[in-house]
Each structure stands twice: as C-alpha cells, then as structure tokens.
PASEBA-1860 file (N, C-alpha, C; in nm, 3 decimals):
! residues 297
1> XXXXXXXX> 10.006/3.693/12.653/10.083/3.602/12.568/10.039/3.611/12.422 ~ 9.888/3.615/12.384/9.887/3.626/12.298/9.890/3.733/12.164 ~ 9.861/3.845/12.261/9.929/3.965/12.206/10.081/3.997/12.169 ~ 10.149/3.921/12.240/10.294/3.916/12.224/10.323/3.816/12.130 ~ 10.251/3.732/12.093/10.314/3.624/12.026/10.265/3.706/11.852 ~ 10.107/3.769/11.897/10.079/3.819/11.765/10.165/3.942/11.678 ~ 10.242/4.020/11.792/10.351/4.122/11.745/10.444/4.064/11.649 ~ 10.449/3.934/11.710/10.602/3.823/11.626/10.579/3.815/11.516
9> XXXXXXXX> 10.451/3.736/11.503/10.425/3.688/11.410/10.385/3.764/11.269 ~ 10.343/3.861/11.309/10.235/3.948/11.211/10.249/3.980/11.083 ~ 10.403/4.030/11.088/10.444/4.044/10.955/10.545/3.961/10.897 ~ 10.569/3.836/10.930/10.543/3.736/10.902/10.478/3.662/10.731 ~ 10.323/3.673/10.834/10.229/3.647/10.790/10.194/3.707/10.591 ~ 10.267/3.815/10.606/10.292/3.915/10.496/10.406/3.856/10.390 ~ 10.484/3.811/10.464/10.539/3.719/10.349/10.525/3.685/10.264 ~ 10.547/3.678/10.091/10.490/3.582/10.014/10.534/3.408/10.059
17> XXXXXXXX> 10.693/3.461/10.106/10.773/3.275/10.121/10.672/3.224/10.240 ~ 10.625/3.295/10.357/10.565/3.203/10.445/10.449/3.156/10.390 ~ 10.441/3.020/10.420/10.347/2.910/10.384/10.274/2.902/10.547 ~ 10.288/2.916/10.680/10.225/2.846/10.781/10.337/2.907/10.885 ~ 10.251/2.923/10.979/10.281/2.966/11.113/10.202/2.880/11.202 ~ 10.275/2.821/11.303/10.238/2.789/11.412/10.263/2.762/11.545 ~ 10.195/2.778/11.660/10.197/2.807/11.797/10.231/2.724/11.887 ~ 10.311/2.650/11.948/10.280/2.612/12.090/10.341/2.659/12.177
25> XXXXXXXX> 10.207/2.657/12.317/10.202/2.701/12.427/10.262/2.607/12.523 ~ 10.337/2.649/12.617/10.424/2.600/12.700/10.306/2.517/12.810 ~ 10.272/2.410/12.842/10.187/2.340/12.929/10.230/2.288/13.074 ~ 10.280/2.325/13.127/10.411/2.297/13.254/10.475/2.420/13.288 ~ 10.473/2.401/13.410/10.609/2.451/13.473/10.734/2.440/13.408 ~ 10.767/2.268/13.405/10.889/2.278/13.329/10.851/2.188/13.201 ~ 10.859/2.268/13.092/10.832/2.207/12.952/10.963/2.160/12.868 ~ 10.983/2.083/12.852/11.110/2.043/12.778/11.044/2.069/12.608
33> XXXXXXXX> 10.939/2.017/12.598/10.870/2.009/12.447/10.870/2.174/12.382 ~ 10.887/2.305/12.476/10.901/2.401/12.436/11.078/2.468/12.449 ~ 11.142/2.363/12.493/11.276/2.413/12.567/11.279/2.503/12.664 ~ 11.154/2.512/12.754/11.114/2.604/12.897/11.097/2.710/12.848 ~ 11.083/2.768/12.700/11.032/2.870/12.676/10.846/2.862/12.722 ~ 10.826/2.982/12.730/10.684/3.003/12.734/10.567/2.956/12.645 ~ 10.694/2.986/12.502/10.581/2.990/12.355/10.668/2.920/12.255 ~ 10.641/2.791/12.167/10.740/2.814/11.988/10.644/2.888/11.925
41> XXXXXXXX> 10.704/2.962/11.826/10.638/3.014/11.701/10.723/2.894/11.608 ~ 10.618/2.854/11.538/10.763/2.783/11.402/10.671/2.870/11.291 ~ 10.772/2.908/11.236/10.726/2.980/11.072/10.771/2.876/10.944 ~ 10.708/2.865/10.917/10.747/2.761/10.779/10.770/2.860/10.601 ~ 10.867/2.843/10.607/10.860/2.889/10.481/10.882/2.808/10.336 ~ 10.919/2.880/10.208/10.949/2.772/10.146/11.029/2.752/10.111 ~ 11.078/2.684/9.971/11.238/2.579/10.011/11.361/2.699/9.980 ~ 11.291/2.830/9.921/11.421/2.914/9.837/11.509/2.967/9.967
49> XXXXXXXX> 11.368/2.948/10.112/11.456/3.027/10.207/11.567/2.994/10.273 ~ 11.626/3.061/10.433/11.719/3.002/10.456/11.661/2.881/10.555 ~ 11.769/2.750/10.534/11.721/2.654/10.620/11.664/2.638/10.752 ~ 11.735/2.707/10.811/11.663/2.747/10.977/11.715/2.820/11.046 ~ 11.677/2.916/11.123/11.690/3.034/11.201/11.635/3.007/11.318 ~ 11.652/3.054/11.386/11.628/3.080/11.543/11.647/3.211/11.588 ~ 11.533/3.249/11.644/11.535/3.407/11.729/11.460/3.366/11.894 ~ 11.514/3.413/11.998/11.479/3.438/12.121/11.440/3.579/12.112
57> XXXXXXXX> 11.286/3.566/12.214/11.225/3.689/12.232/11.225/3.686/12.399 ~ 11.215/3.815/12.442/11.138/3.845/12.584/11.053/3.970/12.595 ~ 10.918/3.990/12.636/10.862/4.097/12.730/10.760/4.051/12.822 ~ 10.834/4.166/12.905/10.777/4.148/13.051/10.847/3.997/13.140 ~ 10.742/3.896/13.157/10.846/3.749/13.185/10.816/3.667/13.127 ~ 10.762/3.694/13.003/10.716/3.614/12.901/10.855/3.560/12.791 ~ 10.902/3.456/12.771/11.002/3.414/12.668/10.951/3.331/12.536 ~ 10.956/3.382/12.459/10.937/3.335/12.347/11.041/3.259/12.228
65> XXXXXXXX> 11.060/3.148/12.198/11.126/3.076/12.059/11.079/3.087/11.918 ~ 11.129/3.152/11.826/11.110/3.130/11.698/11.175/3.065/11.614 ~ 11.115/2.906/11.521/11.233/2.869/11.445/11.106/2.906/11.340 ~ 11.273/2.964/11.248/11.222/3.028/11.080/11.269/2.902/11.020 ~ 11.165/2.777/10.966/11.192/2.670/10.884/11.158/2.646/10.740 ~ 11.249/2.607/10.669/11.195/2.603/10.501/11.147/2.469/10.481 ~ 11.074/2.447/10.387/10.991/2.298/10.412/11.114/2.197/10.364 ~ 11.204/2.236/10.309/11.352/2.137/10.274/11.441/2.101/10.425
73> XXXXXXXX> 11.405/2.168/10.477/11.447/2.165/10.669/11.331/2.021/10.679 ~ 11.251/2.053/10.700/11.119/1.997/10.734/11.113/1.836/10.720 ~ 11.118/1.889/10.590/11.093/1.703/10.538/11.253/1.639/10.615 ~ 11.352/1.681/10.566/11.455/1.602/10.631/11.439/1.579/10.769 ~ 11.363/1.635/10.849/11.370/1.634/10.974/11.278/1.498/10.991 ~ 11.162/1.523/10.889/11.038/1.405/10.918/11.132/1.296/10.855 ~ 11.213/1.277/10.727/11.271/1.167/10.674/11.386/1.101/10.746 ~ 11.461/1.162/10.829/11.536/1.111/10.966/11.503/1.106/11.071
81> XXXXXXXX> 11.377/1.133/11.098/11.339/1.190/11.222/11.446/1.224/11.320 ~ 11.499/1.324/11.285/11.614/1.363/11.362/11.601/1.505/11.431 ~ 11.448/1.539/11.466/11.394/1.652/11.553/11.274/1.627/11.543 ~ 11.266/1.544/11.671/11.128/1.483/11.698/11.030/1.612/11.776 ~ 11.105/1.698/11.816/11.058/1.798/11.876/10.993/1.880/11.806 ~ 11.011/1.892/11.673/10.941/1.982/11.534/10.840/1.898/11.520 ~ 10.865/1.742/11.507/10.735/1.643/11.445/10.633/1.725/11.544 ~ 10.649/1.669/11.723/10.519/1.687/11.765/10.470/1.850/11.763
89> XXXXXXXX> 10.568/1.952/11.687/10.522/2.052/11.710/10.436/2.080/11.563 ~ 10.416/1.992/11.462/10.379/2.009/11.315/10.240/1.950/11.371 ~ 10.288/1.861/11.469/10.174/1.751/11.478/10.032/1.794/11.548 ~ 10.044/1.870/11.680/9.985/1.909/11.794/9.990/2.063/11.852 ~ 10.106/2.146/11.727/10.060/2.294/11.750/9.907/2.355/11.684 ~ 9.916/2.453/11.742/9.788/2.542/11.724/9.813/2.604/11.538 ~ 9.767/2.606/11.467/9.761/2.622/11.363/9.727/2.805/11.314 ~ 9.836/2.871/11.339/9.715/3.028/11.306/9.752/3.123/11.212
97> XXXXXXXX> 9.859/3.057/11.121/9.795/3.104/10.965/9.866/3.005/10.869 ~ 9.796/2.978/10.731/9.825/2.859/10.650/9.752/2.904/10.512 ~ 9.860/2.942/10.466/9.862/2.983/10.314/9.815/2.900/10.246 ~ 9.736/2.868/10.150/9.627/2.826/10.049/9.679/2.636/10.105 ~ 9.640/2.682/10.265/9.598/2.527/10.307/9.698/2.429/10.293 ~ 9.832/2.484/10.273/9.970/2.424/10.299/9.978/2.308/10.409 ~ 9.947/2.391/10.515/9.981/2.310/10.643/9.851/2.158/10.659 ~ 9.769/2.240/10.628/9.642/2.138/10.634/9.634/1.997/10.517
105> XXXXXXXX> 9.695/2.025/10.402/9.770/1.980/10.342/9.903/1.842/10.402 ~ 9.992/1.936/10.434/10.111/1.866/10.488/10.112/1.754/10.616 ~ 9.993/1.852/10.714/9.926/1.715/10.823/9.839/1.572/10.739 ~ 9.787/1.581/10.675/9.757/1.514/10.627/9.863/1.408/10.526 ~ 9.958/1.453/10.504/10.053/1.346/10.446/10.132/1.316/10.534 ~ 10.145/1.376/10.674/10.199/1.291/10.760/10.082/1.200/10.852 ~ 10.007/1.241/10.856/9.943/1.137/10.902/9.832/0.967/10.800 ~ 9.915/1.020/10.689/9.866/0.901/10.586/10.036/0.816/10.591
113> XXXXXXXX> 10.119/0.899/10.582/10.254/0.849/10.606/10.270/0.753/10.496 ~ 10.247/0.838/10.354/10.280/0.742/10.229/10.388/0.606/10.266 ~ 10.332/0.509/10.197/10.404/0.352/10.175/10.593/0.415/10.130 ~ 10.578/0.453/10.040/10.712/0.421/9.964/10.804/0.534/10.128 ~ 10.739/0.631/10.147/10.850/0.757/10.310/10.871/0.643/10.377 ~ 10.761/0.548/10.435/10.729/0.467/10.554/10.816/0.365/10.529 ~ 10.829/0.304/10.377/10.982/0.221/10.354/11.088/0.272/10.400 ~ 11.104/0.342/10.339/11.275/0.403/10.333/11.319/0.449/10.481
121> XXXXXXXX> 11.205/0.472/10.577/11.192/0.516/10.716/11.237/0.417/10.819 ~ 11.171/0.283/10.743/11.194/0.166/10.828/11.370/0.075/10.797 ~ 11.378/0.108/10.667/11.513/0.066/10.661/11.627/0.156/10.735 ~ 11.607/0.290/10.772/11.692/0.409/10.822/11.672/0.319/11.004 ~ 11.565/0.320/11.055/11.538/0.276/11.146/11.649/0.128/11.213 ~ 11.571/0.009/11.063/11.649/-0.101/11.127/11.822/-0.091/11.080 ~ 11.851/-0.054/10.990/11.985/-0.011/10.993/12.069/0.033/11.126 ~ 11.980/0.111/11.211/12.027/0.192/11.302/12.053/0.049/11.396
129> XXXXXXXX> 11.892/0.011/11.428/11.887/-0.080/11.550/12.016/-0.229/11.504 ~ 11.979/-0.253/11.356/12.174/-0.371/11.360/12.264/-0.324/11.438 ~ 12.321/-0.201/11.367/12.439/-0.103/11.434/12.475/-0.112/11.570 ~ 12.284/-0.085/11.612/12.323/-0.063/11.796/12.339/-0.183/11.898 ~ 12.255/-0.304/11.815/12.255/-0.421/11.869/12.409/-0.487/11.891 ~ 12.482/-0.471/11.742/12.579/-0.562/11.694/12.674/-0.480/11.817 ~ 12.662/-0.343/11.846/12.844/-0.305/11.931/12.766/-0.337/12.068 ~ 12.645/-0.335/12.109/12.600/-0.394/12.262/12.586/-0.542/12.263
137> XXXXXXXX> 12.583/-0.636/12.188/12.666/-0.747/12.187/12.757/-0.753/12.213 ~ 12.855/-0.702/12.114/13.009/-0.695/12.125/13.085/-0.668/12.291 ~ 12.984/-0.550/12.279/13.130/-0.472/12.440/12.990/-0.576/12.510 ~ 12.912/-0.640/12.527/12.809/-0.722/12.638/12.931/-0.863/12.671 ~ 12.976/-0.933/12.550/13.087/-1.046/12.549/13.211/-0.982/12.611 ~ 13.241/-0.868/12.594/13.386/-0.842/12.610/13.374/-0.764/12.748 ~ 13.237/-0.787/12.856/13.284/-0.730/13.033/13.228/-0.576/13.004 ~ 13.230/-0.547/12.914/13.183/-0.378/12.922/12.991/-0.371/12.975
145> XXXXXXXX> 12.955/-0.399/13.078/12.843/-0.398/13.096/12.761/-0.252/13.067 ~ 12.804/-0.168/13.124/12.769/-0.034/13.107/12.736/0.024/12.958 ~ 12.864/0.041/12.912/12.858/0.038/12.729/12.730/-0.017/12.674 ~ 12.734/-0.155/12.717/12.643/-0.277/12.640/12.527/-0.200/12.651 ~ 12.505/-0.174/12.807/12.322/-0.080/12.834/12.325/0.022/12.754 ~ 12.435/0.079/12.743/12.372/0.204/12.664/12.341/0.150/12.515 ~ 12.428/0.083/12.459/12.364/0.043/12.321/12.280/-0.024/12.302 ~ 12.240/-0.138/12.425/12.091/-0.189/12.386/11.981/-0.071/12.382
153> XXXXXXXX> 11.966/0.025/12.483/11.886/0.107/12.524/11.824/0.182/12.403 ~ 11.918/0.190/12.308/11.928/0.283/12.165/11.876/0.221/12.067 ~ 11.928/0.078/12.061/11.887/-0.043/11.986/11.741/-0.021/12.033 ~ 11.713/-0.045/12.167/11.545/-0.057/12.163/11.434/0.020/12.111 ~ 11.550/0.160/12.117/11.449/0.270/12.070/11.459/0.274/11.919 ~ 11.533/0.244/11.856/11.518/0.235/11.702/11.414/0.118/11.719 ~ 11.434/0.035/11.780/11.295/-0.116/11.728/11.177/-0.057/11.788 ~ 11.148/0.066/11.869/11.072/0.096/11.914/10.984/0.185/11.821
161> XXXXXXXX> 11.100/0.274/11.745/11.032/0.354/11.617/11.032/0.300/11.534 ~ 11.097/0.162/11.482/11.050/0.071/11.380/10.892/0.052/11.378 ~ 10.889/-0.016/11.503/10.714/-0.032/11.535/10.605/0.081/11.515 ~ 10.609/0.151/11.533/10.565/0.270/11.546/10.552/0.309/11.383 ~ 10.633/0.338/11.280/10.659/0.370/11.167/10.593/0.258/11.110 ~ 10.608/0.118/11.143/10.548/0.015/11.073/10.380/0.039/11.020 ~ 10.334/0.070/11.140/10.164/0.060/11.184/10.131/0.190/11.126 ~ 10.202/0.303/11.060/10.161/0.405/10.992/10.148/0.476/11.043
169> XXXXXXXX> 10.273/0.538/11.144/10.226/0.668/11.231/10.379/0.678/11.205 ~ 10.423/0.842/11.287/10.580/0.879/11.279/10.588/0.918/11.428 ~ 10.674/0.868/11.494/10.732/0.856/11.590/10.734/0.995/11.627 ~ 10.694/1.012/11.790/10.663/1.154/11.828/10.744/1.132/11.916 ~ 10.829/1.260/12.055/10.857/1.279/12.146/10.844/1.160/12.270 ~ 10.729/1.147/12.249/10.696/1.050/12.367/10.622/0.892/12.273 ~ 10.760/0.869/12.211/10.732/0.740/12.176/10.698/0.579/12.282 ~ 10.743/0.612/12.381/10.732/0.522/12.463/10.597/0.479/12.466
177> XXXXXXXX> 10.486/0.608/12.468/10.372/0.609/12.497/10.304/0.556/12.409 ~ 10.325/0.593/12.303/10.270/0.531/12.107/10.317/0.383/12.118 ~ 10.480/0.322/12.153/10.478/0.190/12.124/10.384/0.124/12.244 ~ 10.367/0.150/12.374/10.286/0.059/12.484/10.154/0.054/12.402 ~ 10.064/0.149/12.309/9.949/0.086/12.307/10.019/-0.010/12.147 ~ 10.082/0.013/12.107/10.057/-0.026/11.959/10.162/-0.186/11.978 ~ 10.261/-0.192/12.057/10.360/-0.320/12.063/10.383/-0.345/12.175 ~ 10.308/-0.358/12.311/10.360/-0.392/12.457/10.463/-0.468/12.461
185> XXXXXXXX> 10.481/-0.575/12.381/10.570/-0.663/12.424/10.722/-0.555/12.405 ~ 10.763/-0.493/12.318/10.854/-0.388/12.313/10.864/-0.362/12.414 ~ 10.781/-0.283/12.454/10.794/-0.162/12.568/10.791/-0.221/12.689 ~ 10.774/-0.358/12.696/10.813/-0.481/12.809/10.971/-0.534/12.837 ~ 11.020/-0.485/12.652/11.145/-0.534/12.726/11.255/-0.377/12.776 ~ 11.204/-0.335/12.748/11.263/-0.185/12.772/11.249/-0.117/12.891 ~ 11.138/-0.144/12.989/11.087/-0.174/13.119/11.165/-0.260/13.181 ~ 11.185/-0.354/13.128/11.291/-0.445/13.243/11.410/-0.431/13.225
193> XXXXXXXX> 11.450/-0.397/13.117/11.599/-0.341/13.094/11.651/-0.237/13.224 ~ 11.532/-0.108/13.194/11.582/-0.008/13.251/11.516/0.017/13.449 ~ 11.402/-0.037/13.432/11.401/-0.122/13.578/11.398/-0.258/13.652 ~ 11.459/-0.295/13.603/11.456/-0.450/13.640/11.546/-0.417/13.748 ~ 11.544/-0.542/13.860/11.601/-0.546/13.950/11.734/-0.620/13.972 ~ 11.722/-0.731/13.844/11.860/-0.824/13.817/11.994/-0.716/13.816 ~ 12.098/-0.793/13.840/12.212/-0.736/13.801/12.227/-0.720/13.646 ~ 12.293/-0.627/13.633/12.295/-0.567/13.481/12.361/-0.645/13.383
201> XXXXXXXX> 12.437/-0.762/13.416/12.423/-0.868/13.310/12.367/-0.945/13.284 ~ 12.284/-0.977/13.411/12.163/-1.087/13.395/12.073/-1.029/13.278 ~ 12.040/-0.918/13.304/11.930/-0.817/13.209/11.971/-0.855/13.100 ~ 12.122/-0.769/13.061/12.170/-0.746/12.934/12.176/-0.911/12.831 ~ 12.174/-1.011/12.959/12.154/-1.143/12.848/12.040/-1.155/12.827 ~ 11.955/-1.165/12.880/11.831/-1.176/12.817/11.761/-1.080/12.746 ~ 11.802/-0.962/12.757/11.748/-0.868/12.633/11.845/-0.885/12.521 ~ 11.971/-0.933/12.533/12.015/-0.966/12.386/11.945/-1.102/12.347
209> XXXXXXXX> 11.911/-1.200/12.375/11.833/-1.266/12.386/11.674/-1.213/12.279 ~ 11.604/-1.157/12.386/11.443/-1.117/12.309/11.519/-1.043/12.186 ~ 11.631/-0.947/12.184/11.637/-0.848/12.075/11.714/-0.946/11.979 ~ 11.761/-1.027/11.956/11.827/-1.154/11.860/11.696/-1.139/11.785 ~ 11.594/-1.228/11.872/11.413/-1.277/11.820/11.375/-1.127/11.750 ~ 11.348/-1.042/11.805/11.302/-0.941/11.751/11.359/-0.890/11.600 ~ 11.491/-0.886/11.593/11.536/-0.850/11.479/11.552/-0.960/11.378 ~ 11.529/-1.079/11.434/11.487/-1.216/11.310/11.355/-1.191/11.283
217> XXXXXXXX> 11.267/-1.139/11.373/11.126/-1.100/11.277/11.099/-0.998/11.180 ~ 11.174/-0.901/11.233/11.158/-0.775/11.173/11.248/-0.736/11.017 ~ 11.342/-0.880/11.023/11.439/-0.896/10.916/11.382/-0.811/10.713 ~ 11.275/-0.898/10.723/11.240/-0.872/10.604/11.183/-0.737/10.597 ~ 11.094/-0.714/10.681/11.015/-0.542/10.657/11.153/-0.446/10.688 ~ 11.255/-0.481/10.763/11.346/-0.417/10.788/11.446/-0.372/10.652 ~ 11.442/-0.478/10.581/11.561/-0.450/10.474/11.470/-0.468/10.343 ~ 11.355/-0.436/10.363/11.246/-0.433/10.228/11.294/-0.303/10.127
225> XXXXXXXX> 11.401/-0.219/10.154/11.368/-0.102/10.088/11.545/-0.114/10.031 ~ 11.636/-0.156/10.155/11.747/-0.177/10.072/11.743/-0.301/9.918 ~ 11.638/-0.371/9.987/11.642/-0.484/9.847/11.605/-0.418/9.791 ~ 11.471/-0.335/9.761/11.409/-0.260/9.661/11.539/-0.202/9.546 ~ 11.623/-0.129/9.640/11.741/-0.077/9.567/11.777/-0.157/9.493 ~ 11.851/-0.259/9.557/11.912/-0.350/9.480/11.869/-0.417/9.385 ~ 11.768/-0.451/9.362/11.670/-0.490/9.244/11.633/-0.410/9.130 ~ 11.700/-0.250/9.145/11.695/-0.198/9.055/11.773/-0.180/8.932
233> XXXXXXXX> 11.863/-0.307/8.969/11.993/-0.346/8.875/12.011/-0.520/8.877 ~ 12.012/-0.491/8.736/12.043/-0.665/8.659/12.171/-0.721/8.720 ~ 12.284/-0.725/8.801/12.396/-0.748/8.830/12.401/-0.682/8.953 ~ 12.527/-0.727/8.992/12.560/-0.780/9.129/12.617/-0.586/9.195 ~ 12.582/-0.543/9.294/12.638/-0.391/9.331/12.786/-0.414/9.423 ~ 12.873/-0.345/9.395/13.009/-0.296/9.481/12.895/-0.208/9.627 ~ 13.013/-0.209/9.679/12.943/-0.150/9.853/13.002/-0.024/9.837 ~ 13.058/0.082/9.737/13.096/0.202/9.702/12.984/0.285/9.656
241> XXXXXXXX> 12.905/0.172/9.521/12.778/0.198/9.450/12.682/0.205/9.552 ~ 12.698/0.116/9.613/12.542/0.082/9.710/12.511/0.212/9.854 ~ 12.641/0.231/9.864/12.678/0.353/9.934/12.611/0.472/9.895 ~ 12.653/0.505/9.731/12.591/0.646/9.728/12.463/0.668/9.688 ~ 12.416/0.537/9.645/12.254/0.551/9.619/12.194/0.562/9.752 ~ 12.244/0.520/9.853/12.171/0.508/9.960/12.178/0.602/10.086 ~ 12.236/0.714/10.044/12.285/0.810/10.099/12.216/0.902/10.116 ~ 12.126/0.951/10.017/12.015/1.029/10.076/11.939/0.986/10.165
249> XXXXXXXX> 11.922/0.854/10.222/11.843/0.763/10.276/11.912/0.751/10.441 ~ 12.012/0.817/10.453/12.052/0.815/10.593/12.076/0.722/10.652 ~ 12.140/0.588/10.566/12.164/0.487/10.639/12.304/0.386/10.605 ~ 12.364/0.542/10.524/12.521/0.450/10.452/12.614/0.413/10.497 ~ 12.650/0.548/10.655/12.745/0.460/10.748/12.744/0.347/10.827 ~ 12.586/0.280/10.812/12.618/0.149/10.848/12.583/0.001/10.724 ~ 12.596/0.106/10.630/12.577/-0.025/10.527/12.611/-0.110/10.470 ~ 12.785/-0.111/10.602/12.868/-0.237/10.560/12.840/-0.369/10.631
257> XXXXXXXX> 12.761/-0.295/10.764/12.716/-0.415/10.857/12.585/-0.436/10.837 ~ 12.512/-0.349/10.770/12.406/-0.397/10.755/12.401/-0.517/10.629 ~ 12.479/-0.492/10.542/12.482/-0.578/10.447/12.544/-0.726/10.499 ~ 12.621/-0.703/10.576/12.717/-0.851/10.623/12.565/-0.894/10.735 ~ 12.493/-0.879/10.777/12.362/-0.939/10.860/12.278/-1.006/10.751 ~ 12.243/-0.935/10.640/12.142/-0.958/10.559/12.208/-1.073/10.476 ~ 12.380/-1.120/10.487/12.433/-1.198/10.408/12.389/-1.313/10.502 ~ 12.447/-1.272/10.667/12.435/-1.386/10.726/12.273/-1.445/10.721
265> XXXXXXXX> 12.146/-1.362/10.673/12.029/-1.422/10.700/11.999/-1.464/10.599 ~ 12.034/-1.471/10.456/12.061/-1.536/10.361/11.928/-1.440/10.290 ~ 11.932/-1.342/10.297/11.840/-1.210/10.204/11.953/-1.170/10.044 ~ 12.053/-1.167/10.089/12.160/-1.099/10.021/12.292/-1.222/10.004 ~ 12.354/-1.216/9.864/12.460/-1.352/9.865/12.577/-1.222/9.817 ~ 12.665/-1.295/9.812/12.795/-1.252/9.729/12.784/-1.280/9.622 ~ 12.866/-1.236/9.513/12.947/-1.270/9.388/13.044/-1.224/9.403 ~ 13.167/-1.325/9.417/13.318/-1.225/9.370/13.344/-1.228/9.231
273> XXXXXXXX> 13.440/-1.103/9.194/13.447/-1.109/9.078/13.613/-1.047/9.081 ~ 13.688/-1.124/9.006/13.855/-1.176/9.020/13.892/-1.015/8.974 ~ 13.982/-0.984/9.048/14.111/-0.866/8.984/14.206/-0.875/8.904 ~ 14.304/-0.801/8.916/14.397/-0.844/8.781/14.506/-0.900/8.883 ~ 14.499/-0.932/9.045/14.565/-1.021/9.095/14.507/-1.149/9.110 ~ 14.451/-1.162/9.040/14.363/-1.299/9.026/14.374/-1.371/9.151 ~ 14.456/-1.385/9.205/14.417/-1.444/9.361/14.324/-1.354/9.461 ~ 14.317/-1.246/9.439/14.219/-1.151/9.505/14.107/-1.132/9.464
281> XXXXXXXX> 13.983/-1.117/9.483/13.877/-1.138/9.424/13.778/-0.986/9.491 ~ 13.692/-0.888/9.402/13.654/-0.807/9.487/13.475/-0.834/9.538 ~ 13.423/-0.821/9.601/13.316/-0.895/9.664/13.224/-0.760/9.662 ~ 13.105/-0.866/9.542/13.015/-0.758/9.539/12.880/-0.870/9.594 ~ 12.744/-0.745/9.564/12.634/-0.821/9.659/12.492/-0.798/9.543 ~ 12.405/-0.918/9.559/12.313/-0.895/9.507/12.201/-1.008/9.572 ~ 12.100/-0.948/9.600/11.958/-1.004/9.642/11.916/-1.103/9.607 ~ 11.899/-1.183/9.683/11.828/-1.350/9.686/11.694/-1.308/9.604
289> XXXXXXXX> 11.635/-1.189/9.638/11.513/-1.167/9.571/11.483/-1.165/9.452 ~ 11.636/-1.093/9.395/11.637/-1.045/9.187/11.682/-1.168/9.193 ~ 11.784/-1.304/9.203/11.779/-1.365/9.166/11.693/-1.475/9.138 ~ 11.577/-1.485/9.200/11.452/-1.570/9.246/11.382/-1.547/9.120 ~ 11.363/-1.385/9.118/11.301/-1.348/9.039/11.368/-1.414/8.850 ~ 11.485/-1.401/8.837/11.598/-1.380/8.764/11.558/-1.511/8.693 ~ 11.501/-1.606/8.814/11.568/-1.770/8.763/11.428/-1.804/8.736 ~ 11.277/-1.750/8.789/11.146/-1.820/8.729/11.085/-1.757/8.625
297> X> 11.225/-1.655/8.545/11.150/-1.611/8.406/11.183/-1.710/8.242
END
C-alpha cells in the first residue's frame, strides 16, 4: 500500500502549487470515511489551482481516491461545513508532505477555531436549525408525522453542531460522539427521538417541546453575528440589502425566516418606511442592539 500510494503521490510533491499531501488509510472492512476505498490521498494545493479533482486508482486489489484540493475549496468546505468528510480527513490524516509547514499551520487554526469563523459558523448553523424546526412544526400540526421526523432530525443536528462549534471545536463526521461528551442533554433528545418507543407523535410533541427551550436559549449566541451585521449601519436594512451581505455567509435563503423569529423574540424591530402609495409601507429591520446602543449616547 504504501509503495503504491508513494507512486501517486511523488510527483506531486514536486509541485511548486502543492502546499500538503495527505493520507488516510482505510480502517474497516467497510469504511464509509474513505468511501470503501482502501486509501484518500488529498493533495492540497493553492488557490490559483483548479477547485477540485478527483482521480480513482487501482493495482493489484488495492483502490485508491485522490482529491486534488485548492485551499479556496478548503476553507469553504470548513466555513459551511458542507464536507465533513475532508474536515476529519484535514483533521486525523497522516500528514506526509507539508510545504514550509502549511498544513501544520492550518491544523492549528482549525483547532483554535478563531472567534470571529466560530461566529459566522454559529449563525450558518442556527439559521439552518430555525428553518428545520419552523417546517417540522408546521407539517407536525398539519398530520404529516413522517415529514415532521425528518425535519426535527436535521433541526437536531444543526443544534447539535451549534454545540459543538460553540465550545470551540468544528464538527467532525461523527458528531454524535463530540456532542454526548460536550452537551448530553442534546444527544438525549435525539436518542429518544430516534429510539424511543412512543408513537411518533407522542415523540414529535415533546421534542418540539425541548427544541422550542433549546432554541430560546441559544437565541442570542445564535443570531450574535447577524446583529453584528446589522450594526454595521446607522439605519434601518431592506431584506434585499441584508441578503447580499450575508451571502457569503451561507445563510440567505433562510433570512426571511430567520429575521421574522428574531422579530418575534424581540432581538430585531421593524421600521416601515411609506411608498409613493402611501398606504403601503415597505418594511425594513434594525437591531434592538444599535438602537440601545443609539439611545445611551
């Protein structure tokens, strides 16, 4: 294996763009964390390259995965976590070459998990978990039991990587395992959700229930980063504006409901401001916070 993996890699390594190469070995029979390949190679390169590639290898009965990643791949992946399968492979691969200490480098800022990433992480997060809560409510009232489970289930796992992201770590593969030591009570209700013995509406009320409580606690650290935004302006934002600032941030298609929650928790107010049909008024939003601020200067 490792002669084969070193053929892959080798010239590679020769690259000026590669920054870091690294290994994991398939640990199972059946490995999902490698996609049942034998081996990943991930090659990291840097941002001029192409975003990501993929090559399948075989010799003998050995199968090998290569993803060719540019660190502009990378970070988006860590800033959505939307390939948790790369995190734990940045996180827990074998390390076997790293250009003037790139990689050694880069572990280390994920595992400090700067304040201002860890904001913007947690608002992407609870954004998600409103979203998932508010339509497994919805179809939970309207008889759709099934539906409802699946969107609490999703809901839990965003409050699950909320937690997780909170305490200064980034959500790996086997988050389940990270929230039981770090938030049991979480991973208590997610346990009875998915084995409980009640009938599946009994469940589904009482986990909308704990998840109501949960997302009234989590309210403020949750929407700490959309206020941030919003505080970056003397006057009141349109939901067009608020849209595209917040768009790199991966959390704009739900930032009409996220904003109508944060109205109902009284974080965020209205201002209308009249059209030229003067009976119509268009409804913009600004932070209980800038105004607090606004009114004890």
């Amino acid at each position: 294996m490792d002669e084969f993996m070193r053929e892959l890699y080798q010239d590679r390594t020769g690259d000026p763009q590669t920054l870091a190469v690294i290994v994991v070995e398939k640990s199972k029979m059946e490995d999902a964390a490698t996609d049942y390949f034998d081996g990943i190679l991930l090659v990291i390169k840097d941002k001029t390259s192409k975003a990501w590639e993929i090559k399948h290898y075989e010799y003998k009965d050995m199968t090998i995965a290569m993803h060719i990643v540019n660190t502009t791949q990378i970070n988006e992946w860590l800033a959505n976590s939307s390939n948790r399968r790369a995190i734990d492979w940045l996180l827990n691969g074998k390390i076997i070459f790293d250009r003037n200490e790139y990689m050694k480098n880069f572990k280390e800022k994920m595992i400090t998990f700067p304040e201002k990433e860890r904001e913007s992480r947690i608002g992407i997060e609870f954004s998600k978990l409103v979203r998932r809560f508010s339509d497994g409510k919805s179809l939970y009232y309207e008889g759709h039991y099934l539906d409802s489970f699946n969107q609490i289930v999703h809901a839990l796992h965003h409050l699950a990587r909320l937690a997780v992201i909170e305490r200064g770590y980034h959500p790996e593969v086997t988050v389940w395992q990270q929230v039981r030591q770090i938030e049991p009570e979480i991973h208590k209700l997610y346990s009875e959700l998915v084995t409980g013995t009640e009938p599946i509406d009994k469940r589904l009320e009482l986990l909308l229930l704990a998840n109501e409580f949960e997302l009234a606690t989590k309210v403020r650290l949750g929407s700490a980063h959309l206020i941030s935004i919003m505080n970056e302006k003397h006057d009141a934002w349109n939901v067009d504006e608020l849209k595209e600032r917040v768009a790199m941030h991966d959390y704009s298609l739900d930032l009409s409901m996220l904003l109508e929650y944060l109205v109902k928790k009284g974080l965020v107010d209205i201002k209308l401001e009249e059209t030229k049909g003067r009976t119509i008024n268009h409804r913009k939003y600004i932070a209980n916070s800038y105004q607090d601020m606004a009114a004890s200067r």
